[in-house]
N, C-alpha and C positions, 0 to 999 in steps of 0.2 A: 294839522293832523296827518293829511299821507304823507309829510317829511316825517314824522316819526314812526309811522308803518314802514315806511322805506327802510331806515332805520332798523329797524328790527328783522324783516325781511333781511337785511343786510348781514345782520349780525348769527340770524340763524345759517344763512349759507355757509359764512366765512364759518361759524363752529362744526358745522356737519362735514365742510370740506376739513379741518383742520384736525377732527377726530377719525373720517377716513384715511388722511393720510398718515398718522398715527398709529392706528390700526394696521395697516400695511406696513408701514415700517415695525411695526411689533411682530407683524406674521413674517415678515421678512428675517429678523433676525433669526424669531426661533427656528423656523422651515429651515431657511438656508445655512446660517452659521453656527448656530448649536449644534443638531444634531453629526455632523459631520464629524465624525472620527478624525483623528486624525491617524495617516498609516502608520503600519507597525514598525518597528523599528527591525534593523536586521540582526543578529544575534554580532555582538561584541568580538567573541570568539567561539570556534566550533567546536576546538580542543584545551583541554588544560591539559600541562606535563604534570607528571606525580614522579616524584622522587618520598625517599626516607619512607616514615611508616605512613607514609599515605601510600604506600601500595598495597594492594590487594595480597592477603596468600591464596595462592593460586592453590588449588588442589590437584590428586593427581586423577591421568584421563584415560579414559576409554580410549587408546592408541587405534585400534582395529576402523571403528567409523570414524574417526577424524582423519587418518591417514587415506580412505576411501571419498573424504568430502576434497581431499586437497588433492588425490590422481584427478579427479574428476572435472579440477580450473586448472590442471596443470596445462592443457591446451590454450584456453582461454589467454592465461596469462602470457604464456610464448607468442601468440598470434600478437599479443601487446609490443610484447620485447621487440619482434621482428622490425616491426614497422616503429621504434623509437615512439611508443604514445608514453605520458603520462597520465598519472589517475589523482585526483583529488585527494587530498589531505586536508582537511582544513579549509584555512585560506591561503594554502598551498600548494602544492604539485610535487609528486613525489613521480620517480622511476618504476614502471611496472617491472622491474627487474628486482628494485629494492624489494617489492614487495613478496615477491618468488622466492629471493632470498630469503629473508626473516622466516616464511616457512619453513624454508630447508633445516634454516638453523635450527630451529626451534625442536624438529623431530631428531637431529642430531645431538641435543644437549639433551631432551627425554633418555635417548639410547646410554648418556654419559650418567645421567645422574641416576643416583644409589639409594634414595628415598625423598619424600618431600620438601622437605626443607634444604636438601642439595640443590633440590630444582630450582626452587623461588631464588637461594642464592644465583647461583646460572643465570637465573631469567633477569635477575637486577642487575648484573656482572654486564648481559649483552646486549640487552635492549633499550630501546628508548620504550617507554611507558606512557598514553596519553588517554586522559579521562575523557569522552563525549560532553563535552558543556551540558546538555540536556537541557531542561526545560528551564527559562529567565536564570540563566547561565550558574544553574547552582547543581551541576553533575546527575544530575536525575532522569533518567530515560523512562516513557512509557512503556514497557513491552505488553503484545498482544501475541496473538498465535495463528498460525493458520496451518492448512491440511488437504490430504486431496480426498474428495469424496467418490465413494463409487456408489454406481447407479446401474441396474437394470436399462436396457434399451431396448428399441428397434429398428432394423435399419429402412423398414417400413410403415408408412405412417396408418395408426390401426386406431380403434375407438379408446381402447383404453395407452396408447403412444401415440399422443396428438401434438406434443408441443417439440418442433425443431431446433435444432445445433447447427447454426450454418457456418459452411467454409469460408475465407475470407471470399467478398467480389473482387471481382476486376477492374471496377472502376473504385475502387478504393485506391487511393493511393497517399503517402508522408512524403511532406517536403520537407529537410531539415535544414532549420533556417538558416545555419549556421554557415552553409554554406555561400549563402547571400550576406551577410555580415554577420562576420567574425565576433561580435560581440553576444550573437545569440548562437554561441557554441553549444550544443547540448539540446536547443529546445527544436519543436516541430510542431508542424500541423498535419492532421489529417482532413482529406477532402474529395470533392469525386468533381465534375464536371458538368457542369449544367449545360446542356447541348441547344436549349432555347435561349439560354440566357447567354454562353457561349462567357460563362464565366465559372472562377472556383467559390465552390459554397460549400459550407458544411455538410460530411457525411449524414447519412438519414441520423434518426432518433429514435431509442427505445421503442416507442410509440408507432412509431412510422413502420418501423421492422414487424413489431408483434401485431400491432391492432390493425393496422391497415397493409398488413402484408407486401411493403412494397418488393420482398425479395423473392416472395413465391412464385416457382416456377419456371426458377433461374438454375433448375437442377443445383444449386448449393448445401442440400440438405445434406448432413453430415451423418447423423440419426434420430430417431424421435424419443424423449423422454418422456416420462408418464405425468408430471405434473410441472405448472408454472415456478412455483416455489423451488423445486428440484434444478429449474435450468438456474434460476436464477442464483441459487446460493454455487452453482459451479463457476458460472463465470465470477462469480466475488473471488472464488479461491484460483480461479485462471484455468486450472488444470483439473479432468478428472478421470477416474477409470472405468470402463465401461465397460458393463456385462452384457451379454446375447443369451434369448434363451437355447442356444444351442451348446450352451459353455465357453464361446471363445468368448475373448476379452482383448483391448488393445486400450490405447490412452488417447483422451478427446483432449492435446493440449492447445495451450493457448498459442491463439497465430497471429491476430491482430484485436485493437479496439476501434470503433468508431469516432474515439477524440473526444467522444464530449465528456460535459463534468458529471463525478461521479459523487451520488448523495446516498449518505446512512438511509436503509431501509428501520432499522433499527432507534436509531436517532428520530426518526420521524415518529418513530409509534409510542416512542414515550414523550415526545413534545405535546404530541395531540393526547395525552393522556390514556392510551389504550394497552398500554403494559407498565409496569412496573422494571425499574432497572436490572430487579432479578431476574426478569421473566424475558429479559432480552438473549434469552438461548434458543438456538437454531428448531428444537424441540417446540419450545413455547412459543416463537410466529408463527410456526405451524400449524398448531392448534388453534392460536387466536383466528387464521384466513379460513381455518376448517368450518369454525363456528360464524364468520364474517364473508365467504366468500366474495359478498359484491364489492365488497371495498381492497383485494386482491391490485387488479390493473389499476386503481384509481394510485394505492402506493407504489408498487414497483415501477410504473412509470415516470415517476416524481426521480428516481435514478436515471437519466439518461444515457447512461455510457451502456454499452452492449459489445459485449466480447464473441471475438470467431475463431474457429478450433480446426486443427488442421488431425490427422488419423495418424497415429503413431504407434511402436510396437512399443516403448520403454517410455518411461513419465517418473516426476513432472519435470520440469525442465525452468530453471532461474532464469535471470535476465543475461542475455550475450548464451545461451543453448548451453548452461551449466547447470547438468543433473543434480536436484538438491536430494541433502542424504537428512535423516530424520535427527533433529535434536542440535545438528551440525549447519546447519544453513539458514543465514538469517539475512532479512532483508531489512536494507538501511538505503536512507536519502544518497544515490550516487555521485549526486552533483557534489555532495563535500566529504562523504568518505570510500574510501577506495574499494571499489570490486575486487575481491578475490584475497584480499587483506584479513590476517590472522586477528582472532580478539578473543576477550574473556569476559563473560556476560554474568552477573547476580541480579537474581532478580525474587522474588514472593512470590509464589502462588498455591492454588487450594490444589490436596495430595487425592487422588482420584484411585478407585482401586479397579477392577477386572469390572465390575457390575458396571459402573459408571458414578458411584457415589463418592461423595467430597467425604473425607477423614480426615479433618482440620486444615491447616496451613505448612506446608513446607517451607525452607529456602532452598533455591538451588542453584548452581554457578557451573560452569560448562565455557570449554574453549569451542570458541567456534570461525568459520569463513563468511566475509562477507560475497554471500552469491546470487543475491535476489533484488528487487525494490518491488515498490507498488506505488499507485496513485496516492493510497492513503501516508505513505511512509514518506514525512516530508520534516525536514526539518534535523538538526542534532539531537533532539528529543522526545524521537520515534527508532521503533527496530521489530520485526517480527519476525518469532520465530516459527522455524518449519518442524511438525510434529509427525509428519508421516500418513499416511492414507489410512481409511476404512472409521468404525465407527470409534475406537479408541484414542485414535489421534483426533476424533471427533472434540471428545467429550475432555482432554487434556486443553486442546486449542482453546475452545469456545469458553472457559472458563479463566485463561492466562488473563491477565489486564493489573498487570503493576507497573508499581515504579521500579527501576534498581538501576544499576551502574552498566552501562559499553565502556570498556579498555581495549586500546589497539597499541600491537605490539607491535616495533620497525625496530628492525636491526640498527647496532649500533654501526656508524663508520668506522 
């Protein structure tokens, strides 16, 4: 009799061990080898060439502000040339001189040609033509828009200008890595010094800055703005202009960031179901925080990046301290297409009149420089454009979000 309870005894161990470890090998797989992505692949190519009637008719342009977007990197570009840099093309490396070049030319064949269709001949006769791969490489770019917002201030902090702009610190500081190995040409970190720890750690956080004030009292105060929403949609657009109520004005642009990653406010509030994709205009979070305010710092902090602004007399100013000119400066991924490089951009968007109200859908198409980037702008299948300050460039920007076509144009040898 207890050789058969033994038995049995025996028999339930061996299945409860044999069903645990089953069990774990079943949680093992799904936990660890399923869910695991695998990473994305890197885009194929960044440019296609277009010849024959795959190219665009180019229309004709507004000479006045585009000849004003191109004085404006004519420095930029020379500081290039001086020192022999090249700039991203692709997956390749072109001559910052070519690229100087192909300007030149380009307003030289304008002066030559007698109508439209002389042009586009011209421009097929001397250029090389190269479509943006865009998104899973089928020539389709996102375009969005951005703007410089102006804002009332003060340069002292009062009941109704409670929230600060601060200047960069002085223990902030970028190391680019590039110069430690050559393989991370282009990238960096920012970071500050930990004097306990006597080691480099990441610059503060969003949170660390506003809610826990680590920077007050560092005199860094730049000016004070009237509401959290207001700083924070400045630092998104980098740059803004600021009013005094004594009438001056000058520009709070952008001086540095804190390094960290930067997360849709926007994005977040339609995850959690709290707007509607319509209702993701600068207007409408507004409203939403008006009616919500404790839920205000619980999202903007969920954005960790935090931008610092340095006092300037002229704004806004692109990436490498090139003045962006409205409708002419557009900001694209630097690492594969070239700063300061001539294009021609189609794209959809809704036709907005003086009030701010949408009248259907336009298309519209416009030559432009590449003289900007942003954290958000990554990839061959991103590009934003600059629409100009105040509220009409507002209500233009915040409604841009299509698909269309980037074309860049390089001289031919």
């Amino acid at each position: 009799m207890s050789s058969i309870f033994k038995s049995k005894v025996s028999f339930l161990v061996i299945f409860i061990t044999c069903s645990l470890i089953a069990e774990v090998g079943i949680l093992y797989y799904f936990l660890v080898w399923i869910p695991k992505r695998p990473p994305e692949r890197p885009p194929v190519r960044y440019l296609i060439p277009v010849e024959g009637d795959k190219i665009p008719s180019f229309t004709p342009v507004n000479i006045v502000s585009l000849k004003k977007a191109f004085e404006r990197e004519k420095d930029f570009l020379s500081q290039k040339i001086r020192f022999d840099q090249n700039l991203s093309l692709g997956q390749q490396k072109v001559s910052a001189e070519l690229i100087k070049e192909s300007a030149e030319l380009f307003f030289k064949i304008l002066g030559e040609a007698r109508n439209p269709k002389e042009l586009n001949q011209l421009i097929q006769k001397r250029f090389n033509i190269y479509l943006a791969a865009g998104q899973k490489d089928q020539g389709r770019v996102l375009f969005t828009g951005y703007f410089s917002p102006v804002y009332k201030a003060s340069l002292r902090r009062r009941a109704d200008y409670p929230y600060p702009l601060y200047l960069k610190p002085s223990d902030l500081k970028v190391a680019e890595l590039g110069e430690f190995d050559l393989r991370l040409e282009g990238e960096k970190i920012v970071y500050r010094i930990d004097k306990k720890r006597e080691e480099i750690v990441p610059y503060y956080a969003r949170k660390q800055i506003v809610q826990e004030k680590i920077l007050e009292g560092k005199n860094l105060e730049l000016v004070y703005l009237k509401s959290k929403i207001d700083r924070f949609y400045l630092m998104i657009e980098g740059s803004g202009k600021i009013m005094l109520e004594d009438g001056q004005s000058f520009w709070a642009n952008y001086a540095a960031s804190n390094g960290r990653p930067y997360t849709s406010l926007g994005k977040l509030l339609r995850e959690d179901g709290k707007l509607s994709a319509g209702e993701l205009t600068m207007q409408g979070i507004k409203e939403y925080f008006a009616r919500h305010p404790h839920e205000i710092d619980h999202y903007l902090n969920q954005n960790q990046r935090f931008i610092f602004h340095r006092k300037e007399e002229d704004g806004p100013y692109g990436a490498r301290g090139i003045k962006l000119t409205p409708l002419r400066s557009l900001a694209v991924d630097k690492s594969i297409f070239p700063l300061g490089a001539l294009a021609y951009i189609e794209y959809q968007a809704p036709r907005v009149n003086k009030a701010g109200k949408v009248e259907g859908e336009a298309k519209y198409s416009h030559f432009v420089f590449c003289q900007d980037s942003g954290v958000a702008i990554k990839g061959p299948g991103r590009a934003d454009l600059y629409f100009g300050e105040g509220d009409q460039a507002l209500k233009r920007a915040e409604r841009t979000k299509s698909l269309g076509r980037l074309y860049f144009l390089i001289k031919k040898n």
